[in-house]
OpenMM code with the backbone's topology and positions (N, CA, C; nanometers):
from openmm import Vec3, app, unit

residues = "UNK UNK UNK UNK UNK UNK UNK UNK UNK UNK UNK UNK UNK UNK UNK UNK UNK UNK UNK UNK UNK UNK UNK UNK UNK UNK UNK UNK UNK UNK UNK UNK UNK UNK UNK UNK UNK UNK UNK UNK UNK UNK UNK UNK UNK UNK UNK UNK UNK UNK UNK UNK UNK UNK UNK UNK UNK UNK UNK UNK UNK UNK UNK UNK UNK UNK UNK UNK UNK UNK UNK UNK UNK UNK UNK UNK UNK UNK UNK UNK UNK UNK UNK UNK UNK UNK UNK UNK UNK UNK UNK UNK UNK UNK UNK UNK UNK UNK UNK UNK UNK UNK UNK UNK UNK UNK UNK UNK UNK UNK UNK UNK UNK UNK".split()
positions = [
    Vec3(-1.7598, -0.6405, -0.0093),
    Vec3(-1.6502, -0.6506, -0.1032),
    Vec3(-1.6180, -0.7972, -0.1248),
    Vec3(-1.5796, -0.7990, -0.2709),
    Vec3(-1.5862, -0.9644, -0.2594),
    Vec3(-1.4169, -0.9783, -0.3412),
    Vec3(-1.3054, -0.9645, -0.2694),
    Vec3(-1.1814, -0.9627, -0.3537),
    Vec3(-1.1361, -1.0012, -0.4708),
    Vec3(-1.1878, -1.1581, -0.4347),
    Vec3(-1.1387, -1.2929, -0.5489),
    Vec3(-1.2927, -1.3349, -0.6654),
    Vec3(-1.3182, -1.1844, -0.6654),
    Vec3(-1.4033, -1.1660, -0.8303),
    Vec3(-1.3205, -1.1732, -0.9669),
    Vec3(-1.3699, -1.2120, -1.0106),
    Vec3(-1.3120, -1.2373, -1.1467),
    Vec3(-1.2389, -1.0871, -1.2045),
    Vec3(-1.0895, -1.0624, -1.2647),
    Vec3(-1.0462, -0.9325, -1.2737),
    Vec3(-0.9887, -0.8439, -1.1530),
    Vec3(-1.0609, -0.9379, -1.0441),
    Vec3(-1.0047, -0.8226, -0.9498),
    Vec3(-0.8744, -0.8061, -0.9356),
    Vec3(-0.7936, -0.6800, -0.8494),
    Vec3(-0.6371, -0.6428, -0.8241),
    Vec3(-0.6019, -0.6977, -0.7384),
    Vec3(-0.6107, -0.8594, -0.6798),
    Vec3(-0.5328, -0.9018, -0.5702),
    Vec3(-0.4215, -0.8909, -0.5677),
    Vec3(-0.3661, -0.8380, -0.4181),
    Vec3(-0.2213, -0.8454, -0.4209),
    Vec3(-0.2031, -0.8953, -0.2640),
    Vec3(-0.1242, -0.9937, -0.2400),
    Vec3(-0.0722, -1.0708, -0.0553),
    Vec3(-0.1762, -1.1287, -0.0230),
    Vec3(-0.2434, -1.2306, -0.1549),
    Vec3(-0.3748, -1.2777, -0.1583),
    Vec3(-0.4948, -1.2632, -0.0122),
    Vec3(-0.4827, -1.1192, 0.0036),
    Vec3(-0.5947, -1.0641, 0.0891),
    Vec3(-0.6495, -0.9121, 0.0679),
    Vec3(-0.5542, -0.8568, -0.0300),
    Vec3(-0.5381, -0.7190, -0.0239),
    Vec3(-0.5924, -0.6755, -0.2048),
    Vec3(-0.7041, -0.5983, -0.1623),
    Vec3(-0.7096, -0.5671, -0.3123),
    Vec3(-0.7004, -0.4117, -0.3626),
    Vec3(-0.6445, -0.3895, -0.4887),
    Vec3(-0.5977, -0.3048, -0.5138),
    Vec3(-0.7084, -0.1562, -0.5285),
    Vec3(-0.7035, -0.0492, -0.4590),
    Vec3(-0.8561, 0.0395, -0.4583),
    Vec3(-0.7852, 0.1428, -0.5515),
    Vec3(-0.7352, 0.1742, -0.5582),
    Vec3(-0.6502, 0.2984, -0.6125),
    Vec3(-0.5026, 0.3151, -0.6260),
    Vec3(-0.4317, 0.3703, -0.7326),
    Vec3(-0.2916, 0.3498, -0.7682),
    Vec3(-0.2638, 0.5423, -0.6865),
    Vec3(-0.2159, 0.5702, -0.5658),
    Vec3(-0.1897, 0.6562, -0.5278),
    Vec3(-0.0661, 0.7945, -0.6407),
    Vec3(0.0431, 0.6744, -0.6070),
    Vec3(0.1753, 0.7337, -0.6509),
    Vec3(0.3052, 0.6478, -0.6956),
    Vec3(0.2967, 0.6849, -0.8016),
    Vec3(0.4575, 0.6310, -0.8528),
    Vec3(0.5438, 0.7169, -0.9062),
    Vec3(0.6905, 0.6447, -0.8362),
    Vec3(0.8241, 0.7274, -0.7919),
    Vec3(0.9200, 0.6142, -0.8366),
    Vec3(1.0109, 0.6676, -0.8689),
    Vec3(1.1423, 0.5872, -0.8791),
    Vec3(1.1409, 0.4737, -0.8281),
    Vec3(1.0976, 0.3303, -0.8630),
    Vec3(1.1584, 0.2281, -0.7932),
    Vec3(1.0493, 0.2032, -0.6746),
    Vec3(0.9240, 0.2153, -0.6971),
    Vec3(0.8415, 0.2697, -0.5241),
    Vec3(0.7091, 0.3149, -0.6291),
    Vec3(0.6074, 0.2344, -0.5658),
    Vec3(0.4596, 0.2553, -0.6235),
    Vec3(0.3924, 0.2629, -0.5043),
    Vec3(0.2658, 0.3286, -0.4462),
    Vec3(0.2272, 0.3656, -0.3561),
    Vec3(0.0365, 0.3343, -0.3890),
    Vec3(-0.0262, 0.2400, -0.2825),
    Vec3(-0.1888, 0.2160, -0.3306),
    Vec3(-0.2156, 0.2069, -0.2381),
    Vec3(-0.3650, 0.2497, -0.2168),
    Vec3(-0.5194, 0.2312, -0.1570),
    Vec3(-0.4893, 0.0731, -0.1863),
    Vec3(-0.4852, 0.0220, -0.0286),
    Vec3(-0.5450, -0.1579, -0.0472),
    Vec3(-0.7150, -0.1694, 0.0582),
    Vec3(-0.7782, -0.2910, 0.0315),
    Vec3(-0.8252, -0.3295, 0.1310),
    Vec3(-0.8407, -0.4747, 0.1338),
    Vec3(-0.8446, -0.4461, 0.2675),
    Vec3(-0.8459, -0.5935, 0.3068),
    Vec3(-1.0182, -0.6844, 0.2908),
    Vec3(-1.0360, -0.8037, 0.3125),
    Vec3(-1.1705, -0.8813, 0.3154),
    Vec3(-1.2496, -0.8498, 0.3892),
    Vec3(-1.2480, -0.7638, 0.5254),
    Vec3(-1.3293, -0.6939, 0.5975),
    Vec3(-1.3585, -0.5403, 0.5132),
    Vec3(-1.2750, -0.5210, 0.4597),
    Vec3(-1.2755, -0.3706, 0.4065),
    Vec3(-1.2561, -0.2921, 0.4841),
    Vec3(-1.1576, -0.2947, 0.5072),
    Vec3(-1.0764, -0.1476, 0.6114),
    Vec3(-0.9590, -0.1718, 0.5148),
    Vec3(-0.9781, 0.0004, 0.4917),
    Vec3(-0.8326, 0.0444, 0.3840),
    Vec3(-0.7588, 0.0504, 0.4775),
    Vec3(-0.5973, 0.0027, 0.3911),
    Vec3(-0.4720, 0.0521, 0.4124),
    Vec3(-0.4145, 0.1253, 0.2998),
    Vec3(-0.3053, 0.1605, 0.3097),
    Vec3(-0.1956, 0.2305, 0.2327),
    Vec3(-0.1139, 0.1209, 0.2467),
    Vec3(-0.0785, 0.0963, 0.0783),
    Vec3(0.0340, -0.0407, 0.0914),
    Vec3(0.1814, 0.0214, -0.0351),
    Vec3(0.2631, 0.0056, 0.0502),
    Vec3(0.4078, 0.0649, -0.0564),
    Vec3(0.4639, -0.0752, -0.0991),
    Vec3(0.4824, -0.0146, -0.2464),
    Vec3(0.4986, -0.1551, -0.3387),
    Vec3(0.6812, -0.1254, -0.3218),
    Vec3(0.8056, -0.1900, -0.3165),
    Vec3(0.9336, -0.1068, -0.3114),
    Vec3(0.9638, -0.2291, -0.4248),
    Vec3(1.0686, -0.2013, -0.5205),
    Vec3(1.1494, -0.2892, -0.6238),
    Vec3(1.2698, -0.3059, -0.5126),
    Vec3(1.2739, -0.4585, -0.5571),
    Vec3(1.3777, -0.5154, -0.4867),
    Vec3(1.5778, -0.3875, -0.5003),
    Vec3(1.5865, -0.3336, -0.3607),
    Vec3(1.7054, -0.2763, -0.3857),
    Vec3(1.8471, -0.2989, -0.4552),
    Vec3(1.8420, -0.4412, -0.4943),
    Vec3(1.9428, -0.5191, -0.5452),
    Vec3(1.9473, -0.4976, -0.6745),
    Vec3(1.7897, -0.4767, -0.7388),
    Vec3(1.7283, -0.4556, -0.8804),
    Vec3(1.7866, -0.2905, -0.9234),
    Vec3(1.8224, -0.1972, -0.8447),
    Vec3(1.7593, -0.0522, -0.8904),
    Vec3(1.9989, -0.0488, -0.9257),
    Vec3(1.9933, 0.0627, -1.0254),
    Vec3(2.1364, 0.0620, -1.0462),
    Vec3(2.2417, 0.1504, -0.9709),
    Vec3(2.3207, 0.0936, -0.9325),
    Vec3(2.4499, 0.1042, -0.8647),
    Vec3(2.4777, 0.3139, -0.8711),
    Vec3(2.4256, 0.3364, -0.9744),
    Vec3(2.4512, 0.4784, -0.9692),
    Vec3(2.3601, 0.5806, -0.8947),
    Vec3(2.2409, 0.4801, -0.8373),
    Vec3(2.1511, 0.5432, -0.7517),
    Vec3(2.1724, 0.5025, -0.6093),
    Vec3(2.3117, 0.5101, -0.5766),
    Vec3(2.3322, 0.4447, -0.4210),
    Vec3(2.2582, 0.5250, -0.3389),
    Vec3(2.2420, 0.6811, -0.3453),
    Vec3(2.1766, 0.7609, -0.2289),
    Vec3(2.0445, 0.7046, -0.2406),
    Vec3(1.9482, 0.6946, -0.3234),
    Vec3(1.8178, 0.6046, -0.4097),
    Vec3(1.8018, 0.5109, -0.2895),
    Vec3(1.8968, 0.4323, -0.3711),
    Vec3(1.9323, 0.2923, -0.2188),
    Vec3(1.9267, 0.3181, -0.1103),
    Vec3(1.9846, 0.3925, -0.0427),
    Vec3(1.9995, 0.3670, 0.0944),
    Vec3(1.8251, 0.4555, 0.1094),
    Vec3(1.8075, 0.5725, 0.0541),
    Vec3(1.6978, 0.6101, 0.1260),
    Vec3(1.5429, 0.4970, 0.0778),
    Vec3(1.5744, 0.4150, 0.0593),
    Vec3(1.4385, 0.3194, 0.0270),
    Vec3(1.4813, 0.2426, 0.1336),
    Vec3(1.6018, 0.2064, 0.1716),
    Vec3(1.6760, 0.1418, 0.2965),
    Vec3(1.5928, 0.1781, 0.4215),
    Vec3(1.6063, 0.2964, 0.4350),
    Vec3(1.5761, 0.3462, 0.5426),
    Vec3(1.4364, 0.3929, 0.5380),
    Vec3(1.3610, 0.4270, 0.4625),
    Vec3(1.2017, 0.4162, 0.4303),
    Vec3(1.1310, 0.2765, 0.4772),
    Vec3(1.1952, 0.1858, 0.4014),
    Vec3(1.0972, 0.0338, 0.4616),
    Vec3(1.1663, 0.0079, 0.6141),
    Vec3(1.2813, 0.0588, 0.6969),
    Vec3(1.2879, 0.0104, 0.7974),
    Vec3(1.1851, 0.1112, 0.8699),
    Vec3(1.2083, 0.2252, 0.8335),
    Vec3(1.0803, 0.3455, 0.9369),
    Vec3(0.9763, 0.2941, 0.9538),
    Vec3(0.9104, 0.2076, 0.8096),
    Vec3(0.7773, 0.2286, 0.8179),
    Vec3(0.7467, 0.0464, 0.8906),
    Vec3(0.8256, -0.0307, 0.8900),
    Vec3(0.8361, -0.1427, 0.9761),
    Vec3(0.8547, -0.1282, 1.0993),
    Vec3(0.9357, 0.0016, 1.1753),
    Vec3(0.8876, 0.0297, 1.2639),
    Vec3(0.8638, 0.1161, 1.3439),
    Vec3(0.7127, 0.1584, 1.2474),
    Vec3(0.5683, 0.2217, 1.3218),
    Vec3(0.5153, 0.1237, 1.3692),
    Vec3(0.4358, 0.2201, 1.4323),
    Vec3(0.3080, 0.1613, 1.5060),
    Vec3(0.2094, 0.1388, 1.4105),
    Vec3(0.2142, 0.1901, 1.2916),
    Vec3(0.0881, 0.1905, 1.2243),
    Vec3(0.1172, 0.0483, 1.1292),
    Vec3(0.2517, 0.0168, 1.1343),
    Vec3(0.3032, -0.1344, 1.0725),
    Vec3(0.1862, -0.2076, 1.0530),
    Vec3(0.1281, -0.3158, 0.9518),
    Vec3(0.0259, -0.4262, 0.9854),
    Vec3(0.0933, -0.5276, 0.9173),
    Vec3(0.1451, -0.5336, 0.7826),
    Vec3(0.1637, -0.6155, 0.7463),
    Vec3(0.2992, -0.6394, 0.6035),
    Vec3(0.3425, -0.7479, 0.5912),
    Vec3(0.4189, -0.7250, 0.4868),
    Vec3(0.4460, -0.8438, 0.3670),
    Vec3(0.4723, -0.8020, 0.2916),
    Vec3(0.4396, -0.9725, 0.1741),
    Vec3(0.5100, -0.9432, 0.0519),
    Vec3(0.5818, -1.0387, -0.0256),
    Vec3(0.6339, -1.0006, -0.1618),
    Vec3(0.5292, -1.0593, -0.2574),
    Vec3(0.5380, -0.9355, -0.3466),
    Vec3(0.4288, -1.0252, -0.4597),
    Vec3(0.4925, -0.9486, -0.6358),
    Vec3(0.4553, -1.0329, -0.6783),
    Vec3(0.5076, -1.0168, -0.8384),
    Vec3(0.6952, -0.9530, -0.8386),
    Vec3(0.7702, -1.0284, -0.7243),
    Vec3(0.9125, -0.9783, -0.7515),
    Vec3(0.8893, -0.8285, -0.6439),
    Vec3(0.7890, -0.7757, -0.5999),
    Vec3(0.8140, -0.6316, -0.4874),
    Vec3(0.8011, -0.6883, -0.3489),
    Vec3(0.8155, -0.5815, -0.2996),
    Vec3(0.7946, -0.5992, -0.1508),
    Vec3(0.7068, -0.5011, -0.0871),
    Vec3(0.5752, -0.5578, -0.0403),
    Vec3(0.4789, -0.4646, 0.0099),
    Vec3(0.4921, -0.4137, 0.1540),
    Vec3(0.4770, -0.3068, 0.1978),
    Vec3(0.4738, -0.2638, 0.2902),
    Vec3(0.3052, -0.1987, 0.3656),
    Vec3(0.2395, -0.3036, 0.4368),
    Vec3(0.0961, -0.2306, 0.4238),
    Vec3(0.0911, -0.1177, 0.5701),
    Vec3(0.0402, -0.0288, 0.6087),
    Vec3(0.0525, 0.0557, 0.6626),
    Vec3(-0.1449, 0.0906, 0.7536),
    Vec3(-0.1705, 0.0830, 0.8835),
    Vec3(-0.2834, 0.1701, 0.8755),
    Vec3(-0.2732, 0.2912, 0.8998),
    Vec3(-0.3955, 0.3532, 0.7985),
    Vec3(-0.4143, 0.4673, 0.7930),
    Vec3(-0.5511, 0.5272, 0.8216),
    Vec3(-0.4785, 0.6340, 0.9602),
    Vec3(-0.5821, 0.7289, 1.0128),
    Vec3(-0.6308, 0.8382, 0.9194),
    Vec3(-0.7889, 0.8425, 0.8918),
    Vec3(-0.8308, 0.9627, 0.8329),
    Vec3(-0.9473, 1.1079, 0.9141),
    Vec3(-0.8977, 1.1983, 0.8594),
    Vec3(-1.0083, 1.3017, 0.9397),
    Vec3(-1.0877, 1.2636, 0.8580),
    Vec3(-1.2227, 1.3624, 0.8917),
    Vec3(-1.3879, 1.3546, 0.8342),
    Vec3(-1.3942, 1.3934, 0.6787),
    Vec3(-1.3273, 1.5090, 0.6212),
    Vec3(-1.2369, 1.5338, 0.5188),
    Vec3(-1.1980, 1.4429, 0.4484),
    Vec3(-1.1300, 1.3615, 0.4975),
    Vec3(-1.0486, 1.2775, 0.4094),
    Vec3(-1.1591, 1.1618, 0.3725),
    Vec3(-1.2124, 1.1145, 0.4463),
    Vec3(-1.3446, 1.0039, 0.4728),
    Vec3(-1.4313, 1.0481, 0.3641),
    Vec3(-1.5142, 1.1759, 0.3744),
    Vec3(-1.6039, 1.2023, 0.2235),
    Vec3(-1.5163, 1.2278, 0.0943),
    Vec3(-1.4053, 1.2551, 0.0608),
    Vec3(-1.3407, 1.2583, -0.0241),
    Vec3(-1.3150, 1.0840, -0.0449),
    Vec3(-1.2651, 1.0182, 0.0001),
    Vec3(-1.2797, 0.9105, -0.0155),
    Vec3(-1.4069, 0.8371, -0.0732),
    Vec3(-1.4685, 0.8481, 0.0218),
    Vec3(-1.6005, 0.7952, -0.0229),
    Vec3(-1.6653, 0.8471, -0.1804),
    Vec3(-1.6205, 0.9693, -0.2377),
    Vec3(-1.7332, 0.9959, -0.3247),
    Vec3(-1.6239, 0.9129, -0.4432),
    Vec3(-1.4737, 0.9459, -0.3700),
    Vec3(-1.3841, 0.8663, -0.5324),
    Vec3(-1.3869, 0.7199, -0.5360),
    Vec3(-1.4676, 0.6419, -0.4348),
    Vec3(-1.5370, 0.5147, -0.3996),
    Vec3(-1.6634, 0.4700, -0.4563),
    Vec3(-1.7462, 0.5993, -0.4747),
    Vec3(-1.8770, 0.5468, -0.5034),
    Vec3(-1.9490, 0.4682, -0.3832),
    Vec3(-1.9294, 0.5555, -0.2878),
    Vec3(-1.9937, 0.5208, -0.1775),
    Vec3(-1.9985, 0.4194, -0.0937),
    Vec3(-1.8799, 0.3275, -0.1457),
    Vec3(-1.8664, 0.2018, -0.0419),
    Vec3(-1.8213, 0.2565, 0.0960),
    Vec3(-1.8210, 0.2076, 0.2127),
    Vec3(-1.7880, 0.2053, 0.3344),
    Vec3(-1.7177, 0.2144, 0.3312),
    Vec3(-1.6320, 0.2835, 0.4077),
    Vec3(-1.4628, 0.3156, 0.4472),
    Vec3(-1.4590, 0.2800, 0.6012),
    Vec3(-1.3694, 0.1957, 0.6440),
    Vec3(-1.3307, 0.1920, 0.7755),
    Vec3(-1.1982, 0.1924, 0.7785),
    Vec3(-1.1061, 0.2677, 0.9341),
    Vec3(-0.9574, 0.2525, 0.9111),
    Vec3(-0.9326, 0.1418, 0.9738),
    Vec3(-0.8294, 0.1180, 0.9486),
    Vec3(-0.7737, -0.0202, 1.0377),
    Vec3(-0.7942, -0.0068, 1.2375),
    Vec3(-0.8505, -0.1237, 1.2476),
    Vec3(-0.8037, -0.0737, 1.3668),
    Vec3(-0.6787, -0.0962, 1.4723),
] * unit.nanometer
topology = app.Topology()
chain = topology.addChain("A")
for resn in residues:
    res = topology.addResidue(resn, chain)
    for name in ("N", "CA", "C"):
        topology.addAtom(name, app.Element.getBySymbol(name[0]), res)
């Protein structure tokens, strides 16, 4: 994998973008990998200050989402980029999840974090 190809999705200039999982209110959810290529799961969150006053429950539960997931064990890393705040995460997969991966990859290598 070569990240810093021309076009590519860098994001926490190490992490490139593999797949757009899920987007939710305020909260985007992607397949990253890193320069070794071991995927993570990285949560993109909009700054809570940004989202409006009439979504206080909104608020607090994104509150309490980035503190959970800061502290797991599966925590690796964290970085603001374009105005968000990333939350990168490793993620364990069964054998299942690994060929499903792989074929929506096109066969690159998958490793989890270790």
């Amino acid at each position: 994998m070569t990240p810093r190809q021309a076009g590519s999705n860098l994001v926490g200039e190490k992490y490139e973008i593999k797949s757009h999982k899920i987007s939710d209110d305020y909260l985007d959810v992607y397949v990253v990998a890193d320069e070794r290529g071991t995927y993570f799961e990285a949560q993109a969150f909009t700054p809570v200050a940004e989202m409006p006053r009439e979504l206080e429950g909104l608020r607090q539960a994104r509150r309490r989402r980035m503190r959970r997931i800061c502290g797991s064990p599966n925590f690796a890393d964290e970085f603001e980029h374009d105005g968000r705040r990333f939350l990168v995460s490793r993620v364990q997969r069964n054998a299942k999840e690994r060929i499903l991966l792989m074929d929506s990859f096109a066969g690159e290598i998958l490793t989890d974090a270790d």
